[in-house]
C-alpha positions as CSV (number, residue, x, y, z in Angstrom):
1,X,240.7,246.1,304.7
2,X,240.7,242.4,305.3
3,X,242.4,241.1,308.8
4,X,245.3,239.2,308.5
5,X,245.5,239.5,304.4
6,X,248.7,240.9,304.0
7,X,246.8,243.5,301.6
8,X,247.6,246.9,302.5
9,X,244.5,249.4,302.7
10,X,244.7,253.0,303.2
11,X,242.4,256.3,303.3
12,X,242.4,260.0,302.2
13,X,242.1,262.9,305.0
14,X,240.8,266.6,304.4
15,X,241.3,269.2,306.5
16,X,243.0,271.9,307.4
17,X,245.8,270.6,309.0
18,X,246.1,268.6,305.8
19,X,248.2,270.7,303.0
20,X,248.5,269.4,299.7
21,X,252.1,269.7,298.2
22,X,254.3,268.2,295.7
23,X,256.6,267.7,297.8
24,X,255.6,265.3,300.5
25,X,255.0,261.6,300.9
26,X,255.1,260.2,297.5
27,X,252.1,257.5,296.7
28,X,252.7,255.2,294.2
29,X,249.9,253.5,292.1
30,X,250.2,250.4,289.9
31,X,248.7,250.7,286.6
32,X,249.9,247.2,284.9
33,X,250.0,246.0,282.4
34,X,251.3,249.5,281.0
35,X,250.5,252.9,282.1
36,X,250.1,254.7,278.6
37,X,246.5,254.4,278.9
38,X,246.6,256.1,282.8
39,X,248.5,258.6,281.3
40,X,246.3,259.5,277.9
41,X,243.4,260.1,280.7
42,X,245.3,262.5,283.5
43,X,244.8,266.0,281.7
44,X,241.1,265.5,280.8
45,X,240.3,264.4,284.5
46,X,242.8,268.3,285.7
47,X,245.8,266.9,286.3
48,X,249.2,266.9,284.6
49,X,252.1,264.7,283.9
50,X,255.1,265.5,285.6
51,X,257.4,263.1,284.8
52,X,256.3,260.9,281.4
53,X,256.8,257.4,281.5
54,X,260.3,256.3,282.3
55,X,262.2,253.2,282.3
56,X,263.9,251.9,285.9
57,X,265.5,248.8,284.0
58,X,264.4,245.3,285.1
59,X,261.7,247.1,287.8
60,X,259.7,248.6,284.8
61,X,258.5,251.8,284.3
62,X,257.4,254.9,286.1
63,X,255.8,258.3,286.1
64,X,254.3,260.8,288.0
65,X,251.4,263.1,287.6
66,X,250.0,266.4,289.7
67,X,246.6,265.2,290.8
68,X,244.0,268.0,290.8
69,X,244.5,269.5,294.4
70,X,248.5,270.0,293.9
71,X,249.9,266.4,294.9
72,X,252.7,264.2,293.1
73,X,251.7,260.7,293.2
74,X,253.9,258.5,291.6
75,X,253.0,255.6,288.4
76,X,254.3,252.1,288.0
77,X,253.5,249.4,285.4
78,X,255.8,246.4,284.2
79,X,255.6,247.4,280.3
């Protein structure tokens, strides 16, 4: 976090309030250039692709994978 940078920071929380799911908040990650190579690496680390790489026109493309304790988080890249 950097006062004032217009960068947006964030954190993870565990606990038991805290209940993974596949259907709440979705998180997006950028992976430009192009996401193929995020993708090739998701099952190895125990997660799985949920969605494979989609077009969304002139926004790019997008995906999303089940990380290993149960979350969607969503994929963008530009090619």
């Amino acid at each position: 976090y950097e006062d004032g940078s217009g960068k947006a920071s964030g954190g993870l929380c565990q606990s038991k309030m805290h209940k993974p799911s596949k259907s709440g908040v979705k998180v997006y990650l950028n992976c430009n250039p192009d996401m193929s190579k995020v993708l090739k690496k998701v099952a190895a680390a125990g997660g799985a692709v949920s969605m494979p790489k989609t077009s969304i026109g002139e926004h790019g493309f997008m995906a999303f994978i089940i990380d290993t304790e149960g979350n969607s988080v969503g994929l963008h890249s530009n090619k």
